[in-house]
LONU-130019 format. One record per residue (C-alpha): residue number from 1; residue in three letters; x, y, z negated. Coordinates in nm, 2 decimals, padded with zeros to 4 digits. Each point is the difference from the previous one (the first is absolute). Layout:
BEGIN
{seq: NUM&type: ALA&c1: X&c2: Y&c3: Z}
...
# end
This chain:
BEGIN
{seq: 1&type: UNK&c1: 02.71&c2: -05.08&c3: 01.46}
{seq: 2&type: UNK&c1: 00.13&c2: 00.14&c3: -00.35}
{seq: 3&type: UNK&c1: 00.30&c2: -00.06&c3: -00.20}
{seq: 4&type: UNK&c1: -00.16&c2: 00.01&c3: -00.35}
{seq: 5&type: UNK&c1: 00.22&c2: 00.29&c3: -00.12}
{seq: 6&type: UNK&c1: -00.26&c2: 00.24&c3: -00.08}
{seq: 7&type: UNK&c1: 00.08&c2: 00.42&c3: 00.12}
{seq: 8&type: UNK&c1: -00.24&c2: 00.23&c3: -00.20}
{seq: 9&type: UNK&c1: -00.28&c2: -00.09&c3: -00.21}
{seq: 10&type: UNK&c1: -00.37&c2: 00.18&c3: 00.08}
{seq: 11&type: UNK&c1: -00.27&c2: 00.12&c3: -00.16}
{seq: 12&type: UNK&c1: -00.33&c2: -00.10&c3: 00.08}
{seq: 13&type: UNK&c1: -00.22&c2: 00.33&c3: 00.06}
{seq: 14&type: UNK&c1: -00.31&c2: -00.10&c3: 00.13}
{seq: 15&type: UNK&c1: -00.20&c2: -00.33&c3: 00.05}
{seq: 16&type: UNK&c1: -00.28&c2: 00.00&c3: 00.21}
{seq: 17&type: UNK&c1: -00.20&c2: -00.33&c3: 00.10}
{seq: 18&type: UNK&c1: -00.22&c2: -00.05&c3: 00.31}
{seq: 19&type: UNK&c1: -00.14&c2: -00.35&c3: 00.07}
{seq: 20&type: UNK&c1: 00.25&c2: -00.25&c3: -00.11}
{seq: 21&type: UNK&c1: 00.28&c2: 00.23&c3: 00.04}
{seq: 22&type: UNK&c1: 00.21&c2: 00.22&c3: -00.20}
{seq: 23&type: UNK&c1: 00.15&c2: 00.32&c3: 00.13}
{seq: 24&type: UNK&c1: 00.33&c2: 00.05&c3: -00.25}
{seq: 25&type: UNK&c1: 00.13&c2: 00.35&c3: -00.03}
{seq: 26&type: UNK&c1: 00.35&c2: 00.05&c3: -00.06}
{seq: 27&type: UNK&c1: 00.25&c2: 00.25&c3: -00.11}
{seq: 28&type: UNK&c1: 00.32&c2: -00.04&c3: 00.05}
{seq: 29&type: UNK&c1: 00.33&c2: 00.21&c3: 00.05}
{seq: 30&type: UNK&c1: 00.07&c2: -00.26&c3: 00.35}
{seq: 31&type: UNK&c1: -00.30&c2: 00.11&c3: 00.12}
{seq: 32&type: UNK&c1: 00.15&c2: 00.28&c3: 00.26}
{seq: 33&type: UNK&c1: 00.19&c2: -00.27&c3: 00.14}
{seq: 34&type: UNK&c1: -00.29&c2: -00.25&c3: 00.08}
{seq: 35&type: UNK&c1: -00.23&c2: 00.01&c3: 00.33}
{seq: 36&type: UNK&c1: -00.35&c2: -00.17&c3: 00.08}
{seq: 37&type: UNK&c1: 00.01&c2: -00.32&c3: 00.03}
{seq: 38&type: UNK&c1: 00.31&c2: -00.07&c3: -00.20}
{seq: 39&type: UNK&c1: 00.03&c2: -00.30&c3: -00.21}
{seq: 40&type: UNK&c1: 00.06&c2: 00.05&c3: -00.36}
{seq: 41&type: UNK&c1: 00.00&c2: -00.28&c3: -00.28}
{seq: 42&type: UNK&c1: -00.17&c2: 00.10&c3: -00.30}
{seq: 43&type: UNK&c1: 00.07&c2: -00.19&c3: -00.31}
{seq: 44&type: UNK&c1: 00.10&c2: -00.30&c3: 00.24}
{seq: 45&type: UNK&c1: -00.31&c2: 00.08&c3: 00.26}
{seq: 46&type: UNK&c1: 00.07&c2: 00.09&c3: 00.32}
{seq: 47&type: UNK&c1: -00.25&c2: 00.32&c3: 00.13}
{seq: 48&type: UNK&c1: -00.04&c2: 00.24&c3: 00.28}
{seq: 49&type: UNK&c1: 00.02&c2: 00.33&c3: -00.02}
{seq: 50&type: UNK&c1: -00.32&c2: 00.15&c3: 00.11}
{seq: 51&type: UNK&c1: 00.02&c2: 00.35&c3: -00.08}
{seq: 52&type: UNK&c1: 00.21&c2: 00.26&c3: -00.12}
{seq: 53&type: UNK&c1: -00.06&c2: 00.34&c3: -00.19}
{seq: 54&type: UNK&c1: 00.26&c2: 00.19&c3: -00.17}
{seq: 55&type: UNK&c1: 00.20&c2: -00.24&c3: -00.26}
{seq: 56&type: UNK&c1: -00.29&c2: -00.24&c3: 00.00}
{seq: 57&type: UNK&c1: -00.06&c2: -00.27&c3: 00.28}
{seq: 58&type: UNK&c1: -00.30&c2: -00.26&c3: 00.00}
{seq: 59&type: UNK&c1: 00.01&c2: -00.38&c3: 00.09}
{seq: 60&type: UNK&c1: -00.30&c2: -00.24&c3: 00.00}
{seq: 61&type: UNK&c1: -00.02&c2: -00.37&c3: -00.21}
{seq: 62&type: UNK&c1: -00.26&c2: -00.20&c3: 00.22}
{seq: 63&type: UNK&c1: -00.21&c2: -00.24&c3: -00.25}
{seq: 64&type: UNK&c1: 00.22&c2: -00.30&c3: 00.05}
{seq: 65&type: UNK&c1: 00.31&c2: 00.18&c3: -00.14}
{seq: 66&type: UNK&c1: -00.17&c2: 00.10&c3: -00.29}
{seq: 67&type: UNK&c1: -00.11&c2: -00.30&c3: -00.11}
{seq: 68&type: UNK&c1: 00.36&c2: -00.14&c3: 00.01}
{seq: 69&type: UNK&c1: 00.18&c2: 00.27&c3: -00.14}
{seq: 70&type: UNK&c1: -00.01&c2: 00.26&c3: -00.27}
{seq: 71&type: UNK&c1: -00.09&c2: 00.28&c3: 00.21}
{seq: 72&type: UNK&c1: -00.33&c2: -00.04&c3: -00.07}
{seq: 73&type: UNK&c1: 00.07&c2: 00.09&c3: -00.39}
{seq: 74&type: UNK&c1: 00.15&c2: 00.32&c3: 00.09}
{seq: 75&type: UNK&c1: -00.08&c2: 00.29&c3: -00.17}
{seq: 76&type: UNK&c1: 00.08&c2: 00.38&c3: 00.07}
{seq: 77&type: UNK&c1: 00.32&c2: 00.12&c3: -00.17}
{seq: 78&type: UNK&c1: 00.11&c2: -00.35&c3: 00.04}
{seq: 79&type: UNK&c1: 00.39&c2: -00.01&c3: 00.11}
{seq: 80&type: UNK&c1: 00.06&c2: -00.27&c3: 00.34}
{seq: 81&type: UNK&c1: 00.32&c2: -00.14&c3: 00.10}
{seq: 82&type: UNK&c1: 00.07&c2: 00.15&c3: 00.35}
{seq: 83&type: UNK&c1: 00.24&c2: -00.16&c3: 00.27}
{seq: 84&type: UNK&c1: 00.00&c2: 00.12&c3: 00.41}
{seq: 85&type: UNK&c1: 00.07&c2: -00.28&c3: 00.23}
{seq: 86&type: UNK&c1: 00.37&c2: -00.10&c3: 00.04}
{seq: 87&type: UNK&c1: 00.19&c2: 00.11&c3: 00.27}
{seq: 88&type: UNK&c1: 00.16&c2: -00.27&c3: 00.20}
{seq: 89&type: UNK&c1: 00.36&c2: 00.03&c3: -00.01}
{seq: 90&type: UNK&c1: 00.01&c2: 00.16&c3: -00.32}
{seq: 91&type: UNK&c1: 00.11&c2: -00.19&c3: -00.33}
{seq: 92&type: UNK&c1: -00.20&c2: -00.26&c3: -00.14}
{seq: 93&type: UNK&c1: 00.04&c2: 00.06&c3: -00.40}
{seq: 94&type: UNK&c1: -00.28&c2: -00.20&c3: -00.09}
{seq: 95&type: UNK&c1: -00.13&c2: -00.31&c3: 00.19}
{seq: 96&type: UNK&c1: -00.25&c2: -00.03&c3: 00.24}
{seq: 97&type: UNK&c1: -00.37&c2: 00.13&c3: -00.12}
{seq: 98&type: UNK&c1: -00.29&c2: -00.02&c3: 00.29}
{seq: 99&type: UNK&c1: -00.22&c2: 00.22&c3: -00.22}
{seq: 100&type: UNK&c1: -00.26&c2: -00.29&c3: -00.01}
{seq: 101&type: UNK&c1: -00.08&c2: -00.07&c3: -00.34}
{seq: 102&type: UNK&c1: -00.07&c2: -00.35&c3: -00.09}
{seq: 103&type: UNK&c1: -00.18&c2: 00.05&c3: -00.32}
{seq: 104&type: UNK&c1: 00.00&c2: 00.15&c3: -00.34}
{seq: 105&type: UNK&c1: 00.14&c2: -00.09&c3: -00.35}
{seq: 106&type: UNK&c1: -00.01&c2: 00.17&c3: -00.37}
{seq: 107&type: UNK&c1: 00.25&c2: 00.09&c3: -00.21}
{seq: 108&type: UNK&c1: 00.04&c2: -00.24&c3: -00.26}
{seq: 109&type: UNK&c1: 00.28&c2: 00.15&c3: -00.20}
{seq: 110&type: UNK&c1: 00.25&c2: 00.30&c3: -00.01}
{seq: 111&type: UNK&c1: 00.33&c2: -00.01&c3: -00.22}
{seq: 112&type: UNK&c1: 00.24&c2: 00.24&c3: -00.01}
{seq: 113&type: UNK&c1: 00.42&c2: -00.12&c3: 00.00}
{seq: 114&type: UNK&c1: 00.18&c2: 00.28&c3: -00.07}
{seq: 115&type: UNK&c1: -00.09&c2: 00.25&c3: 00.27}
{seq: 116&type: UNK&c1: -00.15&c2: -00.23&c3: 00.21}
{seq: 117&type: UNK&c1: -00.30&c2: -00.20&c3: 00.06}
{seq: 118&type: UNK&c1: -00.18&c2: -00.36&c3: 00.02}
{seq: 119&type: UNK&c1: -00.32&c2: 00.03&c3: 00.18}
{seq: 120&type: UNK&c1: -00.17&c2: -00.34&c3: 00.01}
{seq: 121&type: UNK&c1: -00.29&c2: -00.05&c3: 00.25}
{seq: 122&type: UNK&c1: -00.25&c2: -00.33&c3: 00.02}
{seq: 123&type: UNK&c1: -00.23&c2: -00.05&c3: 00.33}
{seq: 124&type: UNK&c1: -00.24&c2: -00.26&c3: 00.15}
{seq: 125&type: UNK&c1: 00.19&c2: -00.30&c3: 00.08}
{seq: 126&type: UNK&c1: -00.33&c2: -00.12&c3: 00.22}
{seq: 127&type: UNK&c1: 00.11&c2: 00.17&c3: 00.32}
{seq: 128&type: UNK&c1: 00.35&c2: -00.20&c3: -00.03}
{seq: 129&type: UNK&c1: 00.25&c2: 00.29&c3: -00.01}
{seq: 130&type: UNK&c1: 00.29&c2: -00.06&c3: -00.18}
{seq: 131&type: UNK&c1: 00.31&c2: 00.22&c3: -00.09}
{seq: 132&type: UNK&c1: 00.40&c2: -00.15&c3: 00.00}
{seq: 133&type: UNK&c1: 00.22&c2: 00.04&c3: -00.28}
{seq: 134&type: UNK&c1: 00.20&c2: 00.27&c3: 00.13}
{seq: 135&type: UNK&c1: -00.19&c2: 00.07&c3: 00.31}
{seq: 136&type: UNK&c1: -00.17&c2: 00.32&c3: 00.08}
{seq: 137&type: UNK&c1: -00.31&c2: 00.10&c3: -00.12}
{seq: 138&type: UNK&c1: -00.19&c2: 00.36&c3: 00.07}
{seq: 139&type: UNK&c1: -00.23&c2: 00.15&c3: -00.28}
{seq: 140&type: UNK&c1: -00.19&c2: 00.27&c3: 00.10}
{seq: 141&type: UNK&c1: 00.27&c2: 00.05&c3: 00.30}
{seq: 142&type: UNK&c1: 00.26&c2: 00.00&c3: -00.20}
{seq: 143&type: UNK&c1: 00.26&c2: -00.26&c3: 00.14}
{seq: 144&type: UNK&c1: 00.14&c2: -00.17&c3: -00.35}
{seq: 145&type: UNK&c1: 00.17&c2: -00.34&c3: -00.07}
{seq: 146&type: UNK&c1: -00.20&c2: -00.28&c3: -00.19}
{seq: 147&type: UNK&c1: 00.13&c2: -00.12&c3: -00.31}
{seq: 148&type: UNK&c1: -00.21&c2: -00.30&c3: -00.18}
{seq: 149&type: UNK&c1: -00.16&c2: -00.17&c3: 00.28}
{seq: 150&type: UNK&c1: -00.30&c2: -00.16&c3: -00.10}
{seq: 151&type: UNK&c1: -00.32&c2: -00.18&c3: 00.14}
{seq: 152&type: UNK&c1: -00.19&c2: 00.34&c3: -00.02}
{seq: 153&type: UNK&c1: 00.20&c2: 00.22&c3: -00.17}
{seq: 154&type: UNK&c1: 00.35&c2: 00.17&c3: 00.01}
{seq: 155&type: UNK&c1: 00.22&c2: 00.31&c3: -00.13}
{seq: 156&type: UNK&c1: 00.19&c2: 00.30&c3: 00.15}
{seq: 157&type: UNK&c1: 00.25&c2: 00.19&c3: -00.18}
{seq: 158&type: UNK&c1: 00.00&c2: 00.34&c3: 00.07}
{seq: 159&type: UNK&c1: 00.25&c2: 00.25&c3: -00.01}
{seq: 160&type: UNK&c1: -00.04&c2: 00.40&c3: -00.16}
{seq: 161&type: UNK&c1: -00.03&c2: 00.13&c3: 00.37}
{seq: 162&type: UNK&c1: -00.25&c2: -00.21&c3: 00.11}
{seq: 163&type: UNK&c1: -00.17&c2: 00.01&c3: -00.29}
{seq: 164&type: UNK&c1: -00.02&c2: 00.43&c3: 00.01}
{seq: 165&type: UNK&c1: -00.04&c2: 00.00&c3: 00.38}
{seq: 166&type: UNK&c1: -00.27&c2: -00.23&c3: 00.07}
{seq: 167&type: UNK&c1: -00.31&c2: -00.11&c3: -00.18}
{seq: 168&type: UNK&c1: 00.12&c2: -00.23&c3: -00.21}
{seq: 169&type: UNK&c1: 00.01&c2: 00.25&c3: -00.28}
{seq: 170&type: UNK&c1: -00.35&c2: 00.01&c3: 00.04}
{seq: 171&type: UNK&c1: -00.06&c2: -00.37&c3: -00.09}
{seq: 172&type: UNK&c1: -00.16&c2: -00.12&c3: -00.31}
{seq: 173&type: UNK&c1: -00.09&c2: -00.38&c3: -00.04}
{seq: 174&type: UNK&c1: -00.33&c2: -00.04&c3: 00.16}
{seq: 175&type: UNK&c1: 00.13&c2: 00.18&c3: 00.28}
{seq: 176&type: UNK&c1: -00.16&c2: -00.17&c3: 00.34}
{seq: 177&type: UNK&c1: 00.30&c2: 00.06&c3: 00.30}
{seq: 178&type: UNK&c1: 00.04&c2: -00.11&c3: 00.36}
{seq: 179&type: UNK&c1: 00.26&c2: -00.31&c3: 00.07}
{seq: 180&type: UNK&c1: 00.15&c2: -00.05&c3: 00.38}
{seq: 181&type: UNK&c1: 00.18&c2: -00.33&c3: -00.05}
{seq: 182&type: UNK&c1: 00.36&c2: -00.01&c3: 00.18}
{seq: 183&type: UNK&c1: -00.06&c2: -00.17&c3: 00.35}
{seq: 184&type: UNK&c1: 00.23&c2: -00.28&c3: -00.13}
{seq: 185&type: UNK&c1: -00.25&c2: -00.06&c3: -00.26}
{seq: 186&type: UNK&c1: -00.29&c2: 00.01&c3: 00.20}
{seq: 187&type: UNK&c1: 00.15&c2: -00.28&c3: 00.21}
{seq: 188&type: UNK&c1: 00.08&c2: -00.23&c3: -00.28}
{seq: 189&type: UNK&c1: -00.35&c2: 00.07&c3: -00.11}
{seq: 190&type: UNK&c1: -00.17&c2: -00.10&c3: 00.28}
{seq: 191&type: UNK&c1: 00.25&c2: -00.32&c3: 00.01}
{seq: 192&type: UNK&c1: -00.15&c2: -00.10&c3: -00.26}
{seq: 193&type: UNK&c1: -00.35&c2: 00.11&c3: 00.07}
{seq: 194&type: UNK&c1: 00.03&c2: -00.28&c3: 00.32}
{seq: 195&type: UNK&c1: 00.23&c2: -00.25&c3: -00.23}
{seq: 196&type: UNK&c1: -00.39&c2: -00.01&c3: -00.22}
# end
């Protein structure tokens, strides 16, 4: 389980396939703190650490999570969003993020409002997930409020730190990103899956 509030950003060293898989390559100033077999989310995904060398650590995309994420459009040099698993006890500044992306979206739109940002995002309204005015919403693991609910589309605003600290000031429209739909969401979405 994550939070959504994103610690470090990494930079994507090496990628390696072999079958269906994707060995990713990482560097990253958390990685003396991480272990084999730790989970890390990575732009919203949640991996295991497989190996470790020096500043860079390896995990592994199996074929099925990268054909429903952006992983599989990583390229090296690329920055990721990086989040460890949260510590139970421990403050919960976000909301609760699984690290199970539900699908992806593109940016539609950015606008800038005086220092900040409006980021809007449209997706596939065929799998029936559906964000809440004002719920919670993560983008690439970052754990943001909705603003403009629609069918299959909404907005986040974004503030200057997020904007410098994560990848959002990577984003141009066009830009394919994971979702992970709140948990509240999800339920009302599959209410309404059953209500036909």
């Amino acid at each position: 389980m994550f939070t959504g509030i994103i610690e470090t950003l990494g930079k994507v060293e090496k990628l390696e396939k072999e079958g269906g898989n994707l060995h990713i390559t990482v560097a990253s100033d958390i990685t003396s703190e991480l272990k084999i077999d730790q989970s890390v989310s990575h732009n919203g995904v949640c991996l295991t650490v497989v190996s470790l060398d020096g500043d860079n650590y390896t995990v592994t995309a199996i074929e099925e999570t990268l054909n429903k994420t952006n992983l599989s459009d990583l390229e090296l040099g690329e920055v990721v969003n990086l989040e460890r698993a949260m510590v139970l006890g421990a403050r919960l500044d976000g909301h609760i993020v699984q690290g199970h992306v539900d699908q992806t979206a593109v940016c539609k739109s950015i606008e800038e409002k005086n220092g900040s940002w409006i980021y809007s995002f449209e997706y596939d309204p065929k799998l029936n997930n559906v964000t809440i005015e004002k719920g919670s919403i993560t983008v690439d693991g970052v754990s943001l409020t909705v603003v403009d609910s629609q069918k299959n589309s909404f907005s986040v605003a974004i503030i200057p730190y997020t904007h410098e600290h994560t990848r959002f000031h990577t984003y141009k429209v066009g830009t394919t990103v994971n979702l992970e739909f709140d948990v509240v969401g999800k339920y009302v979405s599959r209410l309404l899956e059953l209500r036909g």
